[in-house]
N, C-alpha and C positions, 0 to 999 in steps of 0.2 A: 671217600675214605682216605686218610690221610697218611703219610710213614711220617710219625713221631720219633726224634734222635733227637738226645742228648749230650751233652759233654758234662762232665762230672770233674768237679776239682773239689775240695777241701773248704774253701772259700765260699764257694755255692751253696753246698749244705748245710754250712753253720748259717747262713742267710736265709734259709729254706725249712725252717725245724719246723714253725708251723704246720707248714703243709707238706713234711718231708715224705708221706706215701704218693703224693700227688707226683711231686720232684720227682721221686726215684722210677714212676711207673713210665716206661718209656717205650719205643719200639726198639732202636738199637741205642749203645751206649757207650761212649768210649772213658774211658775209666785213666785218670792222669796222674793219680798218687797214690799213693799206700792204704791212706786213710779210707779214700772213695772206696777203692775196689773194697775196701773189709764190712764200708756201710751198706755196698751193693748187694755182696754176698750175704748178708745178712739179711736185708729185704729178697733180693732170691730165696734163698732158703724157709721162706713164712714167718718169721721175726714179726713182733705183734712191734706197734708204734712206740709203746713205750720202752720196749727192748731195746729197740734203733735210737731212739734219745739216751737212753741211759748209756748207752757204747759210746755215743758223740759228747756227751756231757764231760764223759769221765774221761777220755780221748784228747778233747779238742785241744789242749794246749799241749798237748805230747812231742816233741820232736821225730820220735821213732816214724809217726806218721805224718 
């Protein structure tokens, strides 16, 4: 059995959308912008896949994050 860690940028998940449940499932997770921590907590919280794309879709070229 393995400890699964991640690091999460911005950059990663838009690379990642495919398989963005697989990405985000992790054992620990360091979380490096705005952006990540809001797609995190969003998969935290039971967010269905296509919830998680449509926030990153509408998101991704946003400055704020």
């Amino acid at each position: 059995m393995g400890f699964n860690k991640r690091v999460l940028k911005k950059e990663g998940i838009l690379l990642n959308l495919e398989n963005i449940m697989n990405y985000l499932d992790s054992d620990a997770v360091y979380l490096t912008d705005e952006f990540s921590r809001e797609v995190y907590r969003m998969f935290n919280s039971g967010k269905s896949k296509e919830e998680i794309i449509n926030f990153i879709k509408e998101f991704k070229n946003d400055d704020i994050f």
